[in-house]
Structures are given as structure tokens and as C-alpha cells.
C-alpha positions in Angstrom: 105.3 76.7 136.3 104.9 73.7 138.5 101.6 73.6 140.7 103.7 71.3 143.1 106.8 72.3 144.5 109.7 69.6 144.7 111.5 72.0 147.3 111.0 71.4 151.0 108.2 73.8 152.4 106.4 75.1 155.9 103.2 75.1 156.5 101.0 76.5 159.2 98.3 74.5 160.2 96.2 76.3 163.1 94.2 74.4 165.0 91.5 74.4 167.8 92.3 70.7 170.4 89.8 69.9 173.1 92.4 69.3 176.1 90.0 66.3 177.3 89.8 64.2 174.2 93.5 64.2 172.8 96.9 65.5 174.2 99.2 68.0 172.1 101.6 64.9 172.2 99.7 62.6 170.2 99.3 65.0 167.6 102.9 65.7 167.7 103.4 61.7 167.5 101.2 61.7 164.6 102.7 64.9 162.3 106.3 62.7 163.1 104.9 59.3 161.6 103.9 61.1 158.7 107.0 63.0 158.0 106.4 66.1 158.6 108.5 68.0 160.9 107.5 70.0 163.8 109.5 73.7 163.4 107.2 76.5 165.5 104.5 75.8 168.0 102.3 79.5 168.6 99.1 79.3 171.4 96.8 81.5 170.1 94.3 81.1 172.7 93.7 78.6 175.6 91.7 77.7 178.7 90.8 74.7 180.7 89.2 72.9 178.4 90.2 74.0 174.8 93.4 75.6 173.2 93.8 77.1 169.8 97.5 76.8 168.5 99.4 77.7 165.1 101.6 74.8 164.5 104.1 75.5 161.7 105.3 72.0 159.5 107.9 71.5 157.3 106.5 69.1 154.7 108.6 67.9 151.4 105.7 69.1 149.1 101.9 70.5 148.5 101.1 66.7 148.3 102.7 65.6 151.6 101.5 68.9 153.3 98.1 67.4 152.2 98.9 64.0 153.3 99.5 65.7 157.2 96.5 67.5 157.1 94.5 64.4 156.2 96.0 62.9 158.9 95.5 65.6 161.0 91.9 66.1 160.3 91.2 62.1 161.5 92.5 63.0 165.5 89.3 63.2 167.4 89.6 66.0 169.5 91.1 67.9 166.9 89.5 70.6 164.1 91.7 72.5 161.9 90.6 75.9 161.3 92.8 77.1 158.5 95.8 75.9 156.7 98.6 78.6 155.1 102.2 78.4 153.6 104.6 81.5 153.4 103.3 81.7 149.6 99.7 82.2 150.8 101.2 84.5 153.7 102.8 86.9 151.0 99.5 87.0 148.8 97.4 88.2 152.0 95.6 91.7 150.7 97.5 91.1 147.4 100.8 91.7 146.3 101.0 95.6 145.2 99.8 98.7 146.6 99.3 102.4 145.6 101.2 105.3 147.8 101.9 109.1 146.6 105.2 110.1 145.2 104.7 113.4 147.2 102.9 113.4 150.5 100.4 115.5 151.5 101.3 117.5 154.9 99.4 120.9 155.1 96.9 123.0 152.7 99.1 124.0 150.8 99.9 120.8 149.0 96.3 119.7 149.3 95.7 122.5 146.7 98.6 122.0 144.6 97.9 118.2 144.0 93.8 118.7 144.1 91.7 121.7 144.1 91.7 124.2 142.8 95.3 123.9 141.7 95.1 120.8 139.7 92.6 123.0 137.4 95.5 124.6 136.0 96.7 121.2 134.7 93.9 119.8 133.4 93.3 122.9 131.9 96.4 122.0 130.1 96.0 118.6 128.7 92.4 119.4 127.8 94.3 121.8 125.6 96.9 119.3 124.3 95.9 116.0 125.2 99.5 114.8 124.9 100.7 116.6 127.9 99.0 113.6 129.4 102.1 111.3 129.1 103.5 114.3 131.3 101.5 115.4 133.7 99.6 112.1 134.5 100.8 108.5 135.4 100.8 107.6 131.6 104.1 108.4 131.3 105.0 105.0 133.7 102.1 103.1 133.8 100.7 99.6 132.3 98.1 97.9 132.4 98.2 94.2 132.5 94.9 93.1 131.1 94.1 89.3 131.3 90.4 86.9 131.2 92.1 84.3 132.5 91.6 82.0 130.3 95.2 80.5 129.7 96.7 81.1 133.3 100.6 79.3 133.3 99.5 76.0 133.1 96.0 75.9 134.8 94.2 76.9 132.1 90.8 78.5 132.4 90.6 79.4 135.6 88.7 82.8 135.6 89.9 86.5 136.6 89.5 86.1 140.2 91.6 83.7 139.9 94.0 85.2 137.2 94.5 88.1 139.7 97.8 87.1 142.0 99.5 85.9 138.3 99.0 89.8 137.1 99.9 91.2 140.5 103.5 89.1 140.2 103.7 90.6 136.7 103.5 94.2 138.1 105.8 93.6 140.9 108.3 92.3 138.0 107.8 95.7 135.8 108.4 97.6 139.1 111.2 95.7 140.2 113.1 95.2 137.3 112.5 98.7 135.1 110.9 101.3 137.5 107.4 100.5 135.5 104.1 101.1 137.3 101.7 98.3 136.3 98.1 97.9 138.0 96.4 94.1 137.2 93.1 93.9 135.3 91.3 91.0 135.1 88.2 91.1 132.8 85.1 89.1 133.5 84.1 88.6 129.8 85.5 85.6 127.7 84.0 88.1 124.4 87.0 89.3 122.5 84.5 92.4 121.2 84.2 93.2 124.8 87.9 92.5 126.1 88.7 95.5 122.7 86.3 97.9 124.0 86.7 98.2 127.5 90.5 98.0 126.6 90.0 100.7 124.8 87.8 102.9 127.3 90.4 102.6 130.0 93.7 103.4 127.5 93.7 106.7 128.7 95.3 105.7 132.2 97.8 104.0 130.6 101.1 104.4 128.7 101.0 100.9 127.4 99.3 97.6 127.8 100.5 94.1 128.5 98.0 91.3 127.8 98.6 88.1 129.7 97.4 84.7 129.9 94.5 85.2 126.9 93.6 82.1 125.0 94.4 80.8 121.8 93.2 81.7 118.8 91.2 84.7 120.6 94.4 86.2 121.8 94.9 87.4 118.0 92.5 89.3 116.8 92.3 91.2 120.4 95.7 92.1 120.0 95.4 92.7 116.4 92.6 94.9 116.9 94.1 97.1 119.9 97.1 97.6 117.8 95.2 99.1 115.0 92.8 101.1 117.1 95.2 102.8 119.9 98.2 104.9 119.6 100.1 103.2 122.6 102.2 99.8 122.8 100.0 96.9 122.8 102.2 93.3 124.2 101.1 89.9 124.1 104.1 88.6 126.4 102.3 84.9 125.9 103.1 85.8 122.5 106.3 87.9 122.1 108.0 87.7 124.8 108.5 84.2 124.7 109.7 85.0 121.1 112.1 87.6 121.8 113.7 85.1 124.6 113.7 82.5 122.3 115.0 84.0 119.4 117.9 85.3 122.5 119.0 81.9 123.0 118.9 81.0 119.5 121.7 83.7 118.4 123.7 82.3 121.2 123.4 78.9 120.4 124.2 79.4 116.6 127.4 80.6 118.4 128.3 77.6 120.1 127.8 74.9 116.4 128.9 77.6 114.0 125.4 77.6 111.5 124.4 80.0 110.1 120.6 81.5 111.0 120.0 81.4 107.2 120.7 78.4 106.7 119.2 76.4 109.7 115.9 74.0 109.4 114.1 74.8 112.7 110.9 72.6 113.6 108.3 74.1 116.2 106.4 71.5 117.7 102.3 73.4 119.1 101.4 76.1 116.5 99.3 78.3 119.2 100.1 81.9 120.4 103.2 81.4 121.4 104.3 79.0 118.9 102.9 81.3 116.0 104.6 84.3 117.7 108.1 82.4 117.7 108.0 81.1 113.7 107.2 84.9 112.9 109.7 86.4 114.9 112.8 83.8 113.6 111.3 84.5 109.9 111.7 88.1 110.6 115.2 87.3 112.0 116.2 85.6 108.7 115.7 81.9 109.3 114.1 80.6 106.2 113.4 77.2 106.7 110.8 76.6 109.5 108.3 74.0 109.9 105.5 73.9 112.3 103.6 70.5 114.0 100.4 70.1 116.3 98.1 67.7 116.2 97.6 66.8 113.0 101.4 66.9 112.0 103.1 69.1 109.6 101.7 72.2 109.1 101.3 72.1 105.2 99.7 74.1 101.7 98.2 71.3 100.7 95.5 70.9 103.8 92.8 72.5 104.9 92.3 73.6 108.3 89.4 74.9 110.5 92.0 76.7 112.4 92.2 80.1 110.3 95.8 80.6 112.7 97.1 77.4 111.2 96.1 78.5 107.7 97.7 81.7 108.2 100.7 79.7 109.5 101.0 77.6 106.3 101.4 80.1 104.3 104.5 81.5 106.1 106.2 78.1 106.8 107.2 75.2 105.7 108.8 76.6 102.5 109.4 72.9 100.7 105.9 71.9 102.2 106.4 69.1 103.4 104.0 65.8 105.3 104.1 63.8 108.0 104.4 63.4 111.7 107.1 65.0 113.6 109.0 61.8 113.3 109.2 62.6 109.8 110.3 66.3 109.5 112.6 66.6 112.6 114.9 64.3 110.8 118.2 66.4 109.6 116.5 69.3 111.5 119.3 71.6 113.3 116.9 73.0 115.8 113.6 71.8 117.6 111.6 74.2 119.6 108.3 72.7 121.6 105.3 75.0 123.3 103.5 72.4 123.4 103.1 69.0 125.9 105.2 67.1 128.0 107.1 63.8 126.5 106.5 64.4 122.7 110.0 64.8 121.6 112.2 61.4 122.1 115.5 60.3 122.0 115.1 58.6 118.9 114.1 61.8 117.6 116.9 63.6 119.0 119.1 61.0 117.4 117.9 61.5 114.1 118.8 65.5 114.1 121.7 67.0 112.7 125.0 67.0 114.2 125.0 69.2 117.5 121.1 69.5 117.6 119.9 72.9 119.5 116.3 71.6 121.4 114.3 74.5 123.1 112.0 72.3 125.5 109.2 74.7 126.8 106.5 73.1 127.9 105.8 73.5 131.6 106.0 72.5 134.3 107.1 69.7 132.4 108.8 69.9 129.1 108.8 67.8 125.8 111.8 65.7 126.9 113.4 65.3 130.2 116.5 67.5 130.8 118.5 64.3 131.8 117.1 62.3 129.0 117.9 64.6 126.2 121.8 66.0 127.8 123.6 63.3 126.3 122.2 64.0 122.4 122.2 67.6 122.3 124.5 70.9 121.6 122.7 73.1 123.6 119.5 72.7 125.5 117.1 75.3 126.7 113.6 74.8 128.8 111.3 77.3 130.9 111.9 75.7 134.2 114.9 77.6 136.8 115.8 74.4 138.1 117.6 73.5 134.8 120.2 75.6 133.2 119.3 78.4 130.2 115.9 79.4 131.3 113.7 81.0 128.4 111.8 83.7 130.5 109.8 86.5 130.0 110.8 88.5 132.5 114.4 88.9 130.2 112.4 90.7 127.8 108.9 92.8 128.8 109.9 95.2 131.9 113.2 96.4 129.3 111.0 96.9 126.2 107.9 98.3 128.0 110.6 100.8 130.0 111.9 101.7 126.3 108.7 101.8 124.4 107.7 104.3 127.2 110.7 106.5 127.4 110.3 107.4 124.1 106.7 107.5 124.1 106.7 104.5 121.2 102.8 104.3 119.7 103.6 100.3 118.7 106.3 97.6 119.8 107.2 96.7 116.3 109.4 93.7 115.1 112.3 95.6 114.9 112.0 96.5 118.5 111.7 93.1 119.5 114.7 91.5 117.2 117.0 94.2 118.8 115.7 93.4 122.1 116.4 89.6 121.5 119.8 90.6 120.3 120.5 92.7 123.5 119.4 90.2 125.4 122.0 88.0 123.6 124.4 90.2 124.0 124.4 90.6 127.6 126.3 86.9 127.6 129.7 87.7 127.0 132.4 85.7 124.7 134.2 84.8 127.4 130.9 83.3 129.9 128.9 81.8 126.9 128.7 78.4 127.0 126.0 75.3 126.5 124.8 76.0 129.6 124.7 79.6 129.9 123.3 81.1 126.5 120.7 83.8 127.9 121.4 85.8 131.1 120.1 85.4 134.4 116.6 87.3 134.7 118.4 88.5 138.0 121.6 90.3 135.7 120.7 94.1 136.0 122.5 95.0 132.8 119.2 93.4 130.8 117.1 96.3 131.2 119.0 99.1 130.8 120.5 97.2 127.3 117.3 96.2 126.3 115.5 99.9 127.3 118.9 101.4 124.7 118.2 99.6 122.1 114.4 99.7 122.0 114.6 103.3 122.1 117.0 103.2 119.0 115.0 100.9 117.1 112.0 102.8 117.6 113.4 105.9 116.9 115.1 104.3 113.6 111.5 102.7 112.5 109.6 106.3 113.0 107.0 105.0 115.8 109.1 106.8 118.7 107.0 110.4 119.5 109.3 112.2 122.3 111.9 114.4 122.1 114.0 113.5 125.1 115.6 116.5 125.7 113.3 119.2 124.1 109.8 117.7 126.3 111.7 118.2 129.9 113.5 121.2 129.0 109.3 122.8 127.9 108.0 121.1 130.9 110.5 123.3 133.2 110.6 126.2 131.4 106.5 126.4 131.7 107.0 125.5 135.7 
């Protein structure tokens, strides 16, 4: 995600003007030379000598907001006292908040919802502890746990600042799938730490989302809370990328006739997400897959300080080959990048096989510009929405946390995730696919309820599903 937007935007810049120094007119004069354009003018407070006013600016960017402001801040006679855009305005108090399903009007209720009625209930699950995915907000909550540590493309930025990222992720879940999702951001970088107070808060929660976790820390944490707790632990950096990716991929295939099978695919950055694709289209049957970073090819015959990139070798790469990604991309049929902007070229394009499939990822900006690459390929994907087939997340994680919870799922497994790819794929009809619409909108209602099916299904056909759908709400009544 871009930090700068290339759509017009309004700011509100407010202001305190000594009346006796400068004249509202010259700063008008001024905000017009620059560009900016004068929209809404609000007096907040005035007198004789001094008036405080909220002046609201469309600007063509952050950059030439900034570029105002400088300007702004150079008027004698002039002090600017704050500086918001509508995006700031939505994040005031945060994005989410908590209300009660059922309100509280009169003593009655106050007893039936606290004491001494909820005794009974707790009474209950103290009894059978699983009666807390009933009784409790375990049955629809998730927690989105994250260090900030790889936020979009910032980086390490910390979990204060981490927080509004993890608040948009539980306004998706709710949004999309009906999922309750409360942000935690963890002030510890210590993966031991990150486990264990994971772990001590589980209890709340039906399942758990990590987000924005670095590389290579991101796998053993995950790795670890899979083993140790009995409820769906997602590494959407990770997975959900996958399952999107692997999406596009069956539609594509569509569109040049191969043959998953018998594709050569190479994956250009060999972190998290990179790793989390190659296993995911191994598991989906393609066979010949070759990884590059850094030092090129991902091969058997090196040795790596990287234990992920070890690990990686071993699963890739099948004829293990050498060199640079100039080398091993030639006759390749598909190219996926998570990596950096401008490493994949024409010339490289030009030396795939005939209708080459490129999944350009990188943002804001990906390995090859969109125009650049159009003329050269079959089917072209990125993560941006400004170009067409967008691989996003938010295709795959509120449908499969919705399904893993309905049926009370103790792991998202990768048969879970290939049949969400698949009903993600399938959500494009025959008759709309085409090399500019492989994957659906993230706006297309019919991805969540597909996606929630066949998660369900899959679970239950794997063994890892733990509710009787019919039998638990017929008991719950019954004892009511």
C-alpha cells in the first residue's frame, strides 16, 4: 500500500491569523499560487485582533498537501495549529468499538447478564470448558496479534503504530463475514514472549490472525502456536497471500491451457510470504518451482545462514539449478515476485514461455510496471486496486476464519486453504473470466459464504472440524 496517494485529496489546515499582520486574502492568494484549492472556510473563534479558522484544501497529494503547509507556515502573522485529512478524521478514537448484543434496561437483565445469574454459566463451562465456544464470545471472536515489525510497507514501525493497520483488519472480518476481531499489538520483538502471552490470552478467542510479524521470526511463532493451542492459528502475511495467489493461478491456467503439473513457476523474495506461496502451489500439484533472493537461485548445493532458505531448498528447485534470475526465468511459464520494485524486465519477460502468467506483488510498487509488462504477458496480476486482478487478502481470511469458526476447526490446514483458493477461483464464472478479471472483486458478496462452505467441508473431510452443527444448538436450547 502506497504511503502517498496519487488521488486528489482535502485537507484541513486550522489555523490561528493575527488580523493586524496579514489579511485572510493573502493567505487565500498564497494556497492558489501553490495549487491548492480553497473548498470550505470554518471560523472557529474570532475577535478584534485574532481569529482562529478551519480552512479545508484540496491538494493533489500528501506531498503537495505538504508543499502548502510549508508555504503556509512562512506567512507572518500566521501559526497553524493542526493539520488533518478525512483519513486522519476517520482514525479519531480508533476505528472499532465494543457495544452489547442485548441491552441492559432494568434489574432484571442486570442479573441475568452479571450477578448472580451469570454464576449459573460459569458454573457450566467450569464443568465443560468447551461450552465456552457457546456461552462466551469465543464462538466469533479473533484476535489479530501483531509486533509491528513488518507493517505493509513501512516496516518496523512499532505496535503503537501497528494499531490503526489491525483495527482496519477487524473492521474487514466484521464487515465481510460477521467475525468479531479486537487488535493486539505486542510490545516485545521476543518470539518466546509473543508465544506465551499468545497463549495466556487464547481463551478469549476462537482463533487468532497474526499480522505484519517479521521474517524469519514469523515461523517458529506460528509454528509453535499451532502445536501448542487447539484453535486456528493464520499468518495472513503468509497464507492468505498464498491462497489468493494460488486463486489467480487456477484462473490463469484457464486462459493458456497448461497444465498446473506441468508448469515451471519462478518466485522471485523467498520470505514469509514467498515461502508460504512455493508450499501452498507444491501442495496444489505444481512440481517444478524455483525460488530467487538475493543471492539468486535458491539451490542444494549452497549453504545458507538463512535456516528458511535451507528449508526452502529442499522443497524446490527439483533439477537444482544456478544462477541469477536472468538465468532461470528463461522458458519459465509463470513468474511470481514478493519482493522489490523493478527487478523483473522486459527482457526477462521476453525470454518466458509463450503467454507468460507474471504475479507482480510488490507494493506500493511492484517488480515491473503494469504498462511496461501488458504488451509481453498472458495474464498479469499485482497487489495494487488501481490495476486490474488485485491479489488481496481480504478474498481469503474473513471466509476461512468464518468457516474455521463455524465448525469450531482446532487448525486451518492445507486442505482448507487449497479449497478456499479454489472457491475463490470459482466465484469467476466461464462466461466473466478473462486476462483482466481472474480473481473476484474483494467487494463480490458470494466470496465469503463460498469460501465459509467449503472450509467447513474440507475441515470436516480432514477430521480437525469439532462441532456438530445441528446436535450443539439443538442441546443449547433444550438446557435453556
Amino acid at each position: 500500500m502506497s504511503q502517498l496517494s496519487n488521488a486528489s485529496m482535502n485537507i484541513i489546515i486550522r489555523m490561528h491569523i493575527q488580523k493586524k499582520l496579514i489579511s485572510f486574502s493573502d493567505i487565500a492568494k498564497v494556497i492558489g499560487e501553490t495549487g491548492g484549492d480553497i473548498v470550505g472556510i470554518d471560523v472557529i473563534s474570532t475577535s478584534k485582533t485574532q481569529t482562529v479558522r478551519d480552512i479545508t484544501i484540496t491538494v493533489k497529494n500528501q506531498q503537495h498537501g505538504q508543499l502548502v503547509m510549508d508555504c503556509i507556515h512562512d506567512l507572518e502573522g500566521v501559526k497553524i495549529i493542526s493539520v488533518s485529512d478525512r483519513t486522519f478524521l476517520l482514525h479519531i478514537g480508533g476505528k472499532i468499538e465494543i457495544t452489547p448484543k442485548n441491552p441492559i434496561k432494568n434489574r432484571d437483565d442486570l442479573s441475568r447478564v452479571y450477578t448472580p445469574g451469570v454464576a449459573q454459566v460459569c458454573r457450566a463451562i467450569a464443568d465443560e470448558p468447551l461450552k465456552a465456544h457457546s456461552l462466551t464470545i469465543k464462538r466469533n471472536t479473533v484476535a489479530v496479534i501483531s509486533d509491528g515489525t513488518a507493517v505493509l510497507g513501512l516496516g518496523d514501525i512499532g505496535p503503537f503504530a501497528a494499531m490503526p493497520v489491525m483495527e482496519g483488519k477487524a473492521m474487514l472480518f466484521k464487515q465481510m463475514a460477521g467475525v468479531d476481531a479486537f487488535p493486539i499489538c505486542l510490545n516485545t520483538k521476543d518470539p518466546e514472549e509473543i508465544i506465551q502471552i499468545t497463549k495466556a490470552i487464547a481463551p478469549a478467542f476462537g482463533g487468532i490472525n497474526l499480522e505484519d510479524i517479521s521474517s524469519p521470526r514469523c515461523f517458529e511463532i506460528e509454528e509453535r502456536l499451532k502445536r501448542e493451542l487447539d484453535i486456528p492459528v493464520f499468518h495472513d502475511d503468509q497464507h492468505g497471500t498464498a491462497v489468493v495467489l494460488l486463486a489467480g493461478l487456477y484462473n490463469a491456467l484457464k486462459l493458456t491451457g497448461k497444465k498446473i503439473e506441468s508448469i515451471k513457476v519462478v518466485l522471485n523474495g523467498v520470505g514469509a510470504a514467498g515461502t508460504a506461496c512455493a508450499k501452498m502451489l507444491i501442495a496444489a500439484g505444481v512440481r517444478n518451482i524455483i525460488g530467487v533472493d538475493r543471492t539468486g537461485a535458491i539451490n542444494r548445493s549452497e549453504t545458507y545462514d538463512n535456516p528458511n532458505w535451507t528449508s526452502f531448498a529442499k522443497m524446490t528447485n527439483p533439477d537444482n539449478v544456478r544462477g541469477s534470475l536472468s538465468d532461470v526465468i528463461q522458458g519459465a511459464d509463470v513468474f511470481i515476485g514478493v519482493s522489490a520494485p523493478g527487478v523483473l524486465k522486459v527482457e526477462h519477460l521476453k525470454s518466458m514461455a509463450a503467454d507468460p502468467i507474471v504475479f507482480a506483488l510488490a507494493n506500493p510498487d511492484p517488480e515491473i510496471d503494469p504498462e511496461h509488462a501488458e504488451p509481453y504477458v498472458k495474464v498479469l496480476a499485482t497487489g495494487r486496486s488501481d490495476y486490474p486482478n488485485q491479489i488481496n487478502n481480504v478474498l481469503c481470511f474473513p471466509g476461512i476464519f468464518r468457516g474455521a469458526l463455524d465448525c469450531r476447526a482446532s487448525e486451518i490446514n492445507e486442505e482448507m486453504k487449497i479449497a478456499t483458493a479454489k472457491a475463490i477461483a470459482n466465484v469467476v464464472t466461464d462466461d466473466e473470466l478473462s486476462e483482466t478479471y481472474i480473481v473476484p472483486s474483494v467487494f463480490n458478496q458470494k466470496v465469503v459464504e463460498r469460501v465459509r462452505e467449503a472450509v467447513v467441508k474440507a475441515a470436516y473431510k480432514t477430521g480437525v472440524a469439532r462441532k456438530d452443527l445441528m446436535k450443539e444448538e439443538n442441546a443449547l436450547v433444550k438446557n435453556s
